[in-house]
GUNU-526780 format. One record per residue (C-alpha): x, z, y; residue in three letters. Coordinates in steps of 0.02 Angstrom, whole numbers. Last residue first. Layout:
GUNU-526780
+--------+--------+--------+------+
|   east |     up |  north | type |
+--------+--------+--------+------+
|      X |      Z |      Y |  ALA |
...
+--------+--------+--------+------+
This chain:
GUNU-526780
+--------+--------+--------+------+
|   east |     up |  north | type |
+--------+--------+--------+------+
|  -1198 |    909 |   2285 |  UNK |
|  -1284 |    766 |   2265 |  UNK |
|  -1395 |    843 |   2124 |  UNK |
|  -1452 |    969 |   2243 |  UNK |
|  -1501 |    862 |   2378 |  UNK |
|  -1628 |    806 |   2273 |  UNK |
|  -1616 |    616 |   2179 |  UNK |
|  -1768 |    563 |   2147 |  UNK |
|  -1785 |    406 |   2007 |  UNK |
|  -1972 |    304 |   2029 |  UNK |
|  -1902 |    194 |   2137 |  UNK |
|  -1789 |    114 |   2025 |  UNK |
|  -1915 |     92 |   1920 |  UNK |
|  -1868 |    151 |   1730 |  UNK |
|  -1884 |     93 |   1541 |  UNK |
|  -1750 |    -34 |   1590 |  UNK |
|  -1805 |   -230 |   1583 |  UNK |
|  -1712 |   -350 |   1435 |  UNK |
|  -1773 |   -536 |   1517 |  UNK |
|  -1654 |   -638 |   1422 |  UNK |
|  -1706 |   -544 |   1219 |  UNK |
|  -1524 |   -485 |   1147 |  UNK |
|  -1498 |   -556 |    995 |  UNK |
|  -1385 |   -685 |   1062 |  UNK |
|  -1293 |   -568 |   1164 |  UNK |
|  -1263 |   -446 |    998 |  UNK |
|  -1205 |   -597 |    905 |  UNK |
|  -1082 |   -657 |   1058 |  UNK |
|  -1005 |   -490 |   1046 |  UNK |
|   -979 |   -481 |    849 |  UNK |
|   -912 |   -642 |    880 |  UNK |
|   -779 |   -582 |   1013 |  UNK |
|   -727 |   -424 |    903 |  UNK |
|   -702 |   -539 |    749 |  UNK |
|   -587 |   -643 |    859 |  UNK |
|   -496 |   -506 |    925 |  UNK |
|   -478 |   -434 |    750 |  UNK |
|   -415 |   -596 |    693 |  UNK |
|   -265 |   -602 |    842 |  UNK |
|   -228 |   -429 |    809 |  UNK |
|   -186 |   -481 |    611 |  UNK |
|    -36 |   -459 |    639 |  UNK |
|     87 |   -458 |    477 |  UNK |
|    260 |   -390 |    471 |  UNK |
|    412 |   -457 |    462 |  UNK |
|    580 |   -355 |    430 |  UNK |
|    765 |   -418 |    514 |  UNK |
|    904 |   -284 |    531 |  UNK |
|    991 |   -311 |    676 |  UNK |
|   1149 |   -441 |    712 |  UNK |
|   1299 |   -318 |    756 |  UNK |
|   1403 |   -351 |    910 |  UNK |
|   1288 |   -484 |    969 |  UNK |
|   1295 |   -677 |    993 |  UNK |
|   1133 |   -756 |    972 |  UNK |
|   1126 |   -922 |    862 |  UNK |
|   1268 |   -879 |    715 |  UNK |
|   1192 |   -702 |    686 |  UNK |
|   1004 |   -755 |    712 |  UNK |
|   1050 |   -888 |    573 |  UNK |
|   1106 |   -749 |    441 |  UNK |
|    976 |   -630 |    504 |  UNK |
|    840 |   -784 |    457 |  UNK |
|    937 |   -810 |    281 |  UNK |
|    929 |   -655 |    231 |  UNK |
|    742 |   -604 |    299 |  UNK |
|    697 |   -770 |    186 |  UNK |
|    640 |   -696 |     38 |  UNK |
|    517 |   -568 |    156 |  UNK |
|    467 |   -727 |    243 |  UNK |
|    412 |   -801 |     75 |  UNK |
|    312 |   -652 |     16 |  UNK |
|    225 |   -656 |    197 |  UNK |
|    201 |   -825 |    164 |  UNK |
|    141 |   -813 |     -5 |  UNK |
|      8 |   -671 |     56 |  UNK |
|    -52 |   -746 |    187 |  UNK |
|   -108 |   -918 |     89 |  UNK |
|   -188 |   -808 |    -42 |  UNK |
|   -286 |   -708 |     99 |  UNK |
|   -334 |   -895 |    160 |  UNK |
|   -259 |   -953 |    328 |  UNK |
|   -179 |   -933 |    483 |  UNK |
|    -29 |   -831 |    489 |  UNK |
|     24 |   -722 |    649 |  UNK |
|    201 |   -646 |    642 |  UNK |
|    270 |   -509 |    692 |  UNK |
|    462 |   -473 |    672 |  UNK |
|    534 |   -293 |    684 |  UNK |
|    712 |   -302 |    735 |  UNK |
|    832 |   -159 |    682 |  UNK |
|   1010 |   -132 |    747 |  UNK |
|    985 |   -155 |    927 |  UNK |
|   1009 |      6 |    975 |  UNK |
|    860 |     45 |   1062 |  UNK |
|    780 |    -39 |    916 |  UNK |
|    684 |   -210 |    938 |  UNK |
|    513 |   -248 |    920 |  UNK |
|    487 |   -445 |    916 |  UNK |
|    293 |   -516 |    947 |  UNK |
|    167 |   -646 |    914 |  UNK |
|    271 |   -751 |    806 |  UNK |
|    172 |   -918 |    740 |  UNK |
|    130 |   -961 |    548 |  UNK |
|      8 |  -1093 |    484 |  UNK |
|    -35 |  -1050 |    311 |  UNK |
|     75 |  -1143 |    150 |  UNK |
|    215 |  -1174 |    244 |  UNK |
|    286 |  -1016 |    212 |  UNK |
|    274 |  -1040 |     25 |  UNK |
|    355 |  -1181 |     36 |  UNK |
|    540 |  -1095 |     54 |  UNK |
|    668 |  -1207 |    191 |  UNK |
|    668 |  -1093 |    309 |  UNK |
|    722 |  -1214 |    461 |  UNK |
|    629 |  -1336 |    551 |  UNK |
|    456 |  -1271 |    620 |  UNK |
|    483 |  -1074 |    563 |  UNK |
|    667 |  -1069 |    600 |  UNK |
|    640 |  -1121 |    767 |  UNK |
|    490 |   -981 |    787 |  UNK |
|    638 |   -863 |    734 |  UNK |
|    774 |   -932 |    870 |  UNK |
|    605 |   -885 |   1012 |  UNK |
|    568 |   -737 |    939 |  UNK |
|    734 |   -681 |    923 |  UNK |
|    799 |   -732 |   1099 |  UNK |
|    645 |   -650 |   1167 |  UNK |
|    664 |   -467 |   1062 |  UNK |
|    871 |   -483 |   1146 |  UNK |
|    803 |   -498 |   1330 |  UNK |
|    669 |   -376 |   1300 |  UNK |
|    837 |   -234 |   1212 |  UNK |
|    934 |   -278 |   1364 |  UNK |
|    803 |   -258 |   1508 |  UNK |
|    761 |    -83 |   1391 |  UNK |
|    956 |    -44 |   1413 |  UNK |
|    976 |    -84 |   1587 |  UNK |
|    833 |     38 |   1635 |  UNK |
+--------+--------+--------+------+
């Protein structure tokens, strides 16, 4: 139990030294190009590899440069997280894109469409009196 309080304290410091990075420190403009924001930070049992996710607002070109500008910059950010959080080994740094945050929002739309559509006064086919339920069926 030590270990997994470990691992969740070290995925917090990450995300919170990457998101630094992101506002003031990688220095390549293709990241600036879509808004970016870490969602989450998987780290290993063993605290070797980090798996960084990151949220990007924007086109599909916009996405793609920063995602190819984070990958250029996975030296540099494992090079900082090295200096900034002091561990035996700094881990292995990869980002990867979530697009949970657009599917959520998709999801919610598709909702609101279907309640829109919906006519206000939708009645079932059946009376509520008109349903019998025989002692059988409680059974």
């Amino acid at each position: 139990m030590a270990t997994s309080r470990r691992v969740d304290r070290v995925a917090e410091l990450i995300k919170r030294e990457v998101s630094q990075m992101l506002l003031n420190g990688i220095k390549d403009d293709r990241v600036g190009v879509g808004m970016v924001s870490v969602t989450d930070v998987d780290v290993s049992g063993d605290l070797q590899h980090a798996k960084i996710y990151v949220s990007i607002y924007g086109s599909d070109d916009a996405r793609e440069q920063t995602m190819a500008g984070l990958k250029s910059a996975t030296g540099y950010v494992r090079r900082e997280l090295g200096q900034r959080i002091r561990l035996r080994r700094t881990p292995e740094v990869v980002f990867h894109e979530d697009r949970s945050i657009e599917r959520g929002t998709r999801v919610l739309s598709l909702i609101n469409r279907l309640n829109q559509d919906r006519p206000a006064n939708l009645e079932p086919d059946y009376k509520e009196d008109e349903i019998e339920i025989s002692a059988e069926d409680e059974a």
